[in-house]
C-alpha positions as CSV (number, residue, x, y, z in Angstrom):
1,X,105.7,87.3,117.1
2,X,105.0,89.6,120.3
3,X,102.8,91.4,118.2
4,X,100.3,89.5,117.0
5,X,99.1,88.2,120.5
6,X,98.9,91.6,121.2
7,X,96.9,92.0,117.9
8,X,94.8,88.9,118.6
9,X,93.9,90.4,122.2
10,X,93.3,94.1,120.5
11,X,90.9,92.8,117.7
12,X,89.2,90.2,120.0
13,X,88.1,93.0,122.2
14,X,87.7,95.8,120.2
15,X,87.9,94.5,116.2
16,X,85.1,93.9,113.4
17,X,85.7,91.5,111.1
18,X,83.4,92.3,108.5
19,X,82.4,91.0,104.9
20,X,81.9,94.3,102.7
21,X,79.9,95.1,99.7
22,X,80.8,97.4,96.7
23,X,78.0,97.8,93.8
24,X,79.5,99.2,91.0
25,X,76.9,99.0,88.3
26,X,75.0,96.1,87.8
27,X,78.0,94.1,89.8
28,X,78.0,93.2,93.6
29,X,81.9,92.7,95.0
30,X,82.1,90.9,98.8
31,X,85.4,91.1,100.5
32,X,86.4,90.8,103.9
33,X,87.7,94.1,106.0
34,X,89.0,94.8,109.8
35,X,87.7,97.5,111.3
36,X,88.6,99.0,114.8
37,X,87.1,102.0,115.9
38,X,89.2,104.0,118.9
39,X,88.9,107.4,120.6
40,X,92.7,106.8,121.6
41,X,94.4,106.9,118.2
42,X,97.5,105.3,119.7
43,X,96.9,101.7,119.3
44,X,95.2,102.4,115.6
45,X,98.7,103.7,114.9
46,X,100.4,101.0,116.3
47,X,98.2,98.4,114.0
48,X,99.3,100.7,111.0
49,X,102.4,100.4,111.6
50,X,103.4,96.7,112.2
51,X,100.4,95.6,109.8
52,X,100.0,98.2,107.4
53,X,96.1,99.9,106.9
54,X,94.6,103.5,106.9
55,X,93.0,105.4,109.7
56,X,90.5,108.2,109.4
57,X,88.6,110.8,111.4
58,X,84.8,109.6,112.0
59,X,82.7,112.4,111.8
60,X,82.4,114.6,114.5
61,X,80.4,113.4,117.2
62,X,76.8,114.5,118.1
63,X,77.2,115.5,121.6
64,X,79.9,117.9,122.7
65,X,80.9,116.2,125.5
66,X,81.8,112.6,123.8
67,X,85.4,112.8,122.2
68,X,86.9,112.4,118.4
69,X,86.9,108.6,117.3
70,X,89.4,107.2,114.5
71,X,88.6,104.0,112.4
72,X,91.1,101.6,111.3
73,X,90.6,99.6,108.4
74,X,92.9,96.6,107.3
75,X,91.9,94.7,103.8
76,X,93.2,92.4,100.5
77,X,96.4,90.4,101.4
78,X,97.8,92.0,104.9
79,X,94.5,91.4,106.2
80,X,94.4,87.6,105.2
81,X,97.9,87.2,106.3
82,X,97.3,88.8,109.8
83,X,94.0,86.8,110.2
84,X,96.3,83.4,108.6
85,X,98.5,84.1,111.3
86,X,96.1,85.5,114.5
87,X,93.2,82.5,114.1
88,X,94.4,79.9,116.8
89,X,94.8,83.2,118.9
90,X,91.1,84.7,118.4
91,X,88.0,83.5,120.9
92,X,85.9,85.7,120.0
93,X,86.1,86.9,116.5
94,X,87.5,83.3,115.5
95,X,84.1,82.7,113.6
96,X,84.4,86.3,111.7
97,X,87.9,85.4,111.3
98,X,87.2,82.1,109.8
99,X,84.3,83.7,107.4
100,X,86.8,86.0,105.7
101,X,89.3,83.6,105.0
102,X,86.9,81.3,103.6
103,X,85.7,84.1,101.5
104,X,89.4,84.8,100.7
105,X,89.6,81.1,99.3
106,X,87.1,81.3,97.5
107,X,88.0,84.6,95.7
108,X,91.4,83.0,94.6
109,X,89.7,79.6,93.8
110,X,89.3,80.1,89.3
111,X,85.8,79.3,88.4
């Protein structure tokens, strides 16, 4: 349980809970993502590995002197599970928190 008030804490601060959009074709898809963007690539791998996700390189930055930054990206069912779990822990992202899993409802809700 330890870690998800540390995960709470971690995406509060530094975590985007976004809605995402995919055109394929004629179609528009919306589903909900986490995003955490990190020159220190330590906590990203911490995330990964209690809450599963990927991690990438961004591209390189602009100005020598700023350093390398990793993204994070959590989605589909560990995502709604973490945020299921996280929500009464969240003050700041509680609102992007509670957008998703609405979102989430509604996806599973048949038509």
């Amino acid at each position: 349980m330890q870690y998800f008030f540390w995960a709470a804490g971690f995406i509060d601060g530094e975590g985007n809970i976004q809605i995402r959009h995919l055109k394929q074709g004629d179609r528009t898809y919306h589903y909900p993502a986490l995003r955490i963007n990190q020159v220190d690539i330590r906590p990203l791998l911490r995330m990964k590995d209690i809450f599963g996700g990927t991690i990438h390189k961004r591209k390189p930055p602009a100005n020598p002197k700023w350093q390398q930054a990793y993204e994070y990206t959590l989605q589909g069912d560990n995502l709604r599970m973490l945020l299921e779990t996280i929500l009464p822990l969240l003050t700041v992202k509680d609102g992007q928190a509670r957008e998703a899993l609405e979102l989430y409802t509604r996806l599973s809700t048949p038509l």
